[in-house]
N, C-alpha and C positions, 0 to 999 in steps of 0.2 A: 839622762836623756829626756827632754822635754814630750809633752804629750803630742806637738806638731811630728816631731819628728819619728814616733812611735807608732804616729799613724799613717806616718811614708813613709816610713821602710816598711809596714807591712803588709802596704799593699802590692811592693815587690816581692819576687818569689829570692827567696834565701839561697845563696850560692857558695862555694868554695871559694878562696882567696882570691881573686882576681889578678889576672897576669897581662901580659900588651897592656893593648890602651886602656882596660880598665886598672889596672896597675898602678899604672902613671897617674890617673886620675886622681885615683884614691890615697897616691902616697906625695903628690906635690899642691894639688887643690883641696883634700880632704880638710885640714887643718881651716885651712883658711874661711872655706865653706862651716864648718863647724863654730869657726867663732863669728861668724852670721849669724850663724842662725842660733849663738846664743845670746846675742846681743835683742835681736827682734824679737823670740818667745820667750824674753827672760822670765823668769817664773814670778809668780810674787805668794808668799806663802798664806793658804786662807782655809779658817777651819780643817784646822791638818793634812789642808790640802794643797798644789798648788795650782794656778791658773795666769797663763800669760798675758802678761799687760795688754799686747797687741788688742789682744780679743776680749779684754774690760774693756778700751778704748770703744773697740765698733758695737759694742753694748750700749755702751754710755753715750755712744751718736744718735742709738736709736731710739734710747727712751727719753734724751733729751728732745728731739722733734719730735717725741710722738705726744708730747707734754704738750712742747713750745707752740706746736701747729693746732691744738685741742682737738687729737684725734681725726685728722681729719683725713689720714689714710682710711679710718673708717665710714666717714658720713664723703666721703668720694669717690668711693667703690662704684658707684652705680653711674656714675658721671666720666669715670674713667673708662666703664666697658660701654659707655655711648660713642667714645673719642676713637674707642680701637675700631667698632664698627663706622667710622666717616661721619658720625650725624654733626660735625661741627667743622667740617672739613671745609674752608674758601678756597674757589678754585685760583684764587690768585695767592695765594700764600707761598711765602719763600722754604725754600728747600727742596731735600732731593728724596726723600721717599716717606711712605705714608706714617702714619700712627704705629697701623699694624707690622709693619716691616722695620723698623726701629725698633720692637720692641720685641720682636720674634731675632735678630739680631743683638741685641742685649742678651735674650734668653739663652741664643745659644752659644754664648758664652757661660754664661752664670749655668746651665744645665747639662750640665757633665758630668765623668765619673762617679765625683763626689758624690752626687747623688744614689750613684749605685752603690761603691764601693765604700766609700766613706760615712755612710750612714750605718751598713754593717757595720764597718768597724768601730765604731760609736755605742750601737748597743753591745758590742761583744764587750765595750771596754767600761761604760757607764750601764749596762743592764736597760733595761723598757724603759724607764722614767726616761732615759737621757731624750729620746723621741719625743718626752713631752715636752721638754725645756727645750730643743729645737725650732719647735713648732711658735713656738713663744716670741724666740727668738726671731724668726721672720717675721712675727707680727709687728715688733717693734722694727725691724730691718726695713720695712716699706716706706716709712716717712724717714728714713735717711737716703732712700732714695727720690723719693719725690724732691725732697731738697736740693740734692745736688744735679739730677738731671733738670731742673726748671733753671737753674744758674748758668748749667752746660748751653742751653738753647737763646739764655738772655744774652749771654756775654760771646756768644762765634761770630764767627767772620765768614761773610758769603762775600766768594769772588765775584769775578764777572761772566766766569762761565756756569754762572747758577751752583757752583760745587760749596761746599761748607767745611770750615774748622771750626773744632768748639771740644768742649773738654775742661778738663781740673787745669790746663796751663792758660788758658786764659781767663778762667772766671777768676783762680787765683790773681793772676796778673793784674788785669784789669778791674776786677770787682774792689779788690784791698786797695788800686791805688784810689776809688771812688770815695774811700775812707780815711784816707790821708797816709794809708799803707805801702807807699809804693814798692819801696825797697824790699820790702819783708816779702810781697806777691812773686816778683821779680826772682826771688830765691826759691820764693818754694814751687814755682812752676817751673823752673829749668830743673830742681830737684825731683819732683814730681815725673818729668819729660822723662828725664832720665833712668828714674830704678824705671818706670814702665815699660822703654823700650827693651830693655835687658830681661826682665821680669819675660815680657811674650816671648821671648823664644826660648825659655826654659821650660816654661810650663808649656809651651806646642812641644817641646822632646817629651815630657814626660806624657801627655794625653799621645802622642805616637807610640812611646815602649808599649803602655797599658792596652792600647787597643790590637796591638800586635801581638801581644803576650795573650791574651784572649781566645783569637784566629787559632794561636799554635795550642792553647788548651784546649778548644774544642776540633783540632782535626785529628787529634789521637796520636797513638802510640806507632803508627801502622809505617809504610814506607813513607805514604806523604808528609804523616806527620812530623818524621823523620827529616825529609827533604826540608821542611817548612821552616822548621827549629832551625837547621843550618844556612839558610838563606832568609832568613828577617830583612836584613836590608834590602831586598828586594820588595818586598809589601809597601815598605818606609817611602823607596821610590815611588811605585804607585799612588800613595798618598800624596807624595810630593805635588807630582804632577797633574794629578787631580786637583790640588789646592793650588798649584802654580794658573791652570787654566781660568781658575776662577777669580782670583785676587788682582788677575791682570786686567779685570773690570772692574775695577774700583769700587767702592760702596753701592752704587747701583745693581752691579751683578753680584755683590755679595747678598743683599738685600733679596734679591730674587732666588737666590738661593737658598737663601734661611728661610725666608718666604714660607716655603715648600718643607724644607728638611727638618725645621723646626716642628710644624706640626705632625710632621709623620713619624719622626722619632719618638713622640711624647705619646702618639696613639698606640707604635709599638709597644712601647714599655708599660705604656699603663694598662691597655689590652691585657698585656703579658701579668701584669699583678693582679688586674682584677678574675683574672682565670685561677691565678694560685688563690685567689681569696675563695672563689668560686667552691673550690674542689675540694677546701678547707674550712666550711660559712660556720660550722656546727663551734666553731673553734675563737670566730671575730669578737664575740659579744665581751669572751674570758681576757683575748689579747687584751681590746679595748681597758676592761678593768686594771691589767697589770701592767700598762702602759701608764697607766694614770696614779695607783696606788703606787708603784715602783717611783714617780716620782717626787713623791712625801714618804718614802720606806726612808727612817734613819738608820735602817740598819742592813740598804739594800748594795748594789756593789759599789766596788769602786768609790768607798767613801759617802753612803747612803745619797741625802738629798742633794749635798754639798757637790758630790762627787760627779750623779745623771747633770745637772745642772752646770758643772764645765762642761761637761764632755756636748752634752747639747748644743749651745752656747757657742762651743768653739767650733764644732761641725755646720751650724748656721753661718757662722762669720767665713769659714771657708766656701761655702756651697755659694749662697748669693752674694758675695764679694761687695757689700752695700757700704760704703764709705772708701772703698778703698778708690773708687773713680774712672774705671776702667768702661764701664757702662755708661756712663756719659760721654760719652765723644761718639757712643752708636743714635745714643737720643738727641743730640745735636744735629743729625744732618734730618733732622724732621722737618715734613712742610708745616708748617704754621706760622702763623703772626702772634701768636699769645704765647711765649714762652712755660705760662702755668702749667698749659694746659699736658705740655709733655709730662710734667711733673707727677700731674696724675695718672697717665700711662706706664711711668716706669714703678708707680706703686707695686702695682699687678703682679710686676718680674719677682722682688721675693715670694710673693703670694703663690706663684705659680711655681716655680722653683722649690722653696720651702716648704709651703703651706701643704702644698697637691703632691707635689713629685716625691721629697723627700717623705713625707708619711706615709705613700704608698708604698715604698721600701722597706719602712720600717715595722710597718703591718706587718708584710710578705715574710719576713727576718723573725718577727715575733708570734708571729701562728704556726709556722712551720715549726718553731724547738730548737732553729738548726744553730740558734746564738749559743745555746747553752752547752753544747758540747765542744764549742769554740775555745782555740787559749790565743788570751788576750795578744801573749807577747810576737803570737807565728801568724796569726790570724791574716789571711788574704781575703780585702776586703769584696774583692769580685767575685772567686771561691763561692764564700759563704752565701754571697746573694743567689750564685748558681744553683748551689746547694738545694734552696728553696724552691728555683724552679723544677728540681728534677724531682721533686715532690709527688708531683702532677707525672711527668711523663719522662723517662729517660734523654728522650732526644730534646725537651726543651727548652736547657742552654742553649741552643742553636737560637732560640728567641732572642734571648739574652744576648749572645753575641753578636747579634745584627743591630741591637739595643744600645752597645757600648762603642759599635764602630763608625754609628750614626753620630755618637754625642760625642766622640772623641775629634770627630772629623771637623764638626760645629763649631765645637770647640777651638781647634787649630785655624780655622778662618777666619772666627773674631778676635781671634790674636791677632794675628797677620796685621788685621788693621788698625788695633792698639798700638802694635808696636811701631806702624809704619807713621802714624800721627805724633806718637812722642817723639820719634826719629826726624821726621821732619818739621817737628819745632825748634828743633836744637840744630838743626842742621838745613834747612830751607827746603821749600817744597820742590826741588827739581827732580824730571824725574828723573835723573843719573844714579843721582842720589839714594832716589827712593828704589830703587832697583838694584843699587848694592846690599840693603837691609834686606830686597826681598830673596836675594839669591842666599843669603847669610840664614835668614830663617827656612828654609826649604832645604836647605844642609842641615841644619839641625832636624827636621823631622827626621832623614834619614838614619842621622844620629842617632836619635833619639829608641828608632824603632829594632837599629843592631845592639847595642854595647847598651848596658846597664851603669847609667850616669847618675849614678847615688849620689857622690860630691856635689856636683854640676845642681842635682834636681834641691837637693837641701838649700843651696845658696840661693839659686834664681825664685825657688816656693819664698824661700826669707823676704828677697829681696820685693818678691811681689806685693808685699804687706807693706812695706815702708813706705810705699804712696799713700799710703790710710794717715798717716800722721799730718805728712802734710797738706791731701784734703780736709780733714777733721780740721785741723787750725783755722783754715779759712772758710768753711761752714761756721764755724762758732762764731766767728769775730762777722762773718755776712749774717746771722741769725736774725737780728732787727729787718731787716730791709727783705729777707726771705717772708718773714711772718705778714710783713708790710704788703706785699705782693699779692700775696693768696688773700689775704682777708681781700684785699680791693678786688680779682676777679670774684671770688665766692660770692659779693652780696650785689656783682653786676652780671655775672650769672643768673641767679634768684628772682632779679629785676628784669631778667628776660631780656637782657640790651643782646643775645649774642643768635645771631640768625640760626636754624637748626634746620639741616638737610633732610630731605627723604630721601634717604638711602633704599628703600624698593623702589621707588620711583626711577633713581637713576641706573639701577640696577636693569630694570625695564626698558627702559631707554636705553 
């Protein structure tokens, strides 16, 4: 069993044979699902170890841009957090929502579970080092974003009702046929369209089981908790239609949405870690060192350096999902006229995602101890983070659980619109159309949040990653013309040609 798959079933709770509809699942889709997903994480064997190509691929996206572009995720940092605050903002620029809400919509996609869950299980499975090679990992994970969200907003289509398409299916399309590629774009964005639309409504089941399964861990053993555990579907509804209200305003009211949820959720959780650091500070300085030593230990778990260094690695390419494309069609409906400059805003999303989120987790994971008494193979990866919190105080998994059902929720709404964009590329933008995918994803959260869809989650998680292949093709073969770009804003930037707002002023106003 591959290390994808080792670290989704363990963030499920372990069951006895499955019978009804889990039954059926597992004994006519199982198979099928499994030679998915061994097709997409084939392993490829390295220093006695192994590690799945998918996730050398989105590796090798990032430190090929982060080469090609001369660091420029780094010397744009400061140009990109002018862009989220408005200072370059024309009030006539096309599109339908700001800097910041594009990319707080990105976020809350890319800032989910994983973050929680999936980083425990990471160190439980790669020890401290893998935290460091994570960390790494997003560094380089930023300019394969900058890349493909500057292409997403060069190559959309605004209608005429101000609305926007944009995305890996047309810059694919469109961009390659720029290059005499027509046919080969042509294929890989109806390929593209496709694992995507399919992809969002597995992973919205699987961010509903987890956030459901949460609610029943922390309401106890007691009568309600009792009632809770036998009526899941019931939550899954409420999620539904909560997420049904919202998606019926199109990217605008999702936007205003994440707006909001986005920052609250991230205050919550980081609040909540910087409290367990707090209450643990005597203990930071030691983590710090064996986070960093554990990641040059050859003889530390999990296959010493070799070993922290997938497991890192691969929990980065899961967590900000940077090559795979799905975050570009949130940074396409951005107002601007300078396609760059989104570029530079979606740097940020690993930064922030990886860099901030995911270390703060793995702090909390490694000053508390509570990795070490973990076994790799049972390990529940939300468990263990809880773990940590109740370090501090019995009741404050309850943090925690307001923590996982914010970013589960987040989560489930930037799919919605993922999926509804690949869906209606392939299938045309009416909305009949688009309101049968949305009825179709709104049954799966239900799904998702009753019955334990192991088969289901291993195929659609697979199938999520095979858009990485064919945006990476068409990143590489766009390379020239992307580097082309940036240099030409960067040195007319510098020259001062681009007007720059006071933001307190209009603030005042």
């Amino acid at each position: 069993m591959s290390a994808h798959l080792d670290l989704l079933t363990a963030s499920t709770t372990a069951a006895a044979p499955a019978t009804g509809i889990d039954g059926a699942l597992e004994r006519y889709f199982g198979p099928f699902a499994e030679a998915v997903e061994a097709v997409v994480f084939f392993p490829l064997p390295l220093f006695g170890t192994e590690i799945p190509i998918i996730v050398l691929w989105l590796v090798a996206l990032g430190v090929f841009f982060t080469l090609w572009l001369k660091f420029l995720n780094v010397r744009g940092m400061k140009h990109a957090y002018d862009l989220v605050r408005g200072r370059y903002t024309s009030p006539d620029a096309v599109g339908e929502v700001s800097h910041f809400q594009a990319l707080a919509t990105a976020l809350s996609s890319t800032v989910g579970l994983g973050n929680i869950a999936g980083v425990a299980v990471a160190i439980s499975l790669g020890g401290p080092g893998a935290a460091f090679w994570l960390i790494v990992a997003g560094f380089f994970a930023m300019s394969t974003k900058m890349a493909e969200c500057f292409l997403a907003v060069k190559y959309r289509r605004v209608h005429a009702d101000g609305t926007t398409s944009g995305g890996p299916m047309y810059y694919l399309r469109d961009g390659l046929a720029e290059i005499g590629n027509a046919r080969l774009g042509k294929i890989l964005a109806a390929l593209w369209a496709f694992f995507m639309m399919i992809a969002a409504i597995g992973t919205n089941a699987f961010q509903s089981n987890q956030a459901v399964a949460q609610l029943v861990e922390v309401s106890g053993t007691g009568a309600f908790g009792s009632w809770l555990s036998d009526n899941r579907w019931l939550l899954g509804v409420i999620l539904a239609v909560i997420t049904g209200f919202v998606i019926i305003g199109g990217i605008q009211s999702l936007a205003k949405v994440t707006g909001v949820l986005v920052p609250a959720m991230a205050v919550i959780y980081i609040v909540g870690c910087l409290i367990v650091l707090g209450a643990n500070a005597a203990a930071i300085p030691q983590a710090l060192i064996e986070i960093v030593t554990s990641a040059f230990n050859p003889q530390g778990v999990a296959g010493g350096v070799i070993g922290a260094l997938i497991v890192g690695f691969q929990r980065a390419a899961y967590s900000n999902s940077a090559g795979v494309g799905d975050a570009p069609i949130a940074h396409s409906t951005v107002r601007t006229n300078r396609p760059q400059t989104e570029g530079f805003v979606a740097s940020l999303e690993p930064f922030v995602d990886t860099v901030i989120v995911c270390t703060m987790t793995s702090l909390v994971v490694v000053i508390t101890g509570v990795w070490r008494d973990a076994d790799p193979d049972t390990v529940n990866g939300v468990t263990l983070t809880s773990r940590s919190f109740a370090t501090v105080a019995d009741w404050f998994p309850y943090v925690l659980a307001i923590a996982v059902v914010l970013f589960a929720f987040s989560t489930v709404l930037s799919n919605t619109f993922y999926g509804m964009k690949g869906f209606g590329y392939l299938f045309g933008d009416r909305k009949s159309a688009e309101n049968v995918y949305k009825v179709i994803f709104l049954c799966f959260t239900v799904i998702g949040a009753s019955v334990s869809l192991g088969p289901i989650i291993v195929f659609t998680d697979s199938v999520f990653f095979l858009p990485a292949i064919c945006n990476g093709i068409g990143l590489y073969l766009l390379a020239k013309m992307i580097r082309g770009d940036f240099r030409d804003y960067w040195q007319k930037l510098h020259a001062g040609e681009f007007e720059r707002v006071d933001v307190k002023a209009l603030s005042r106003g």
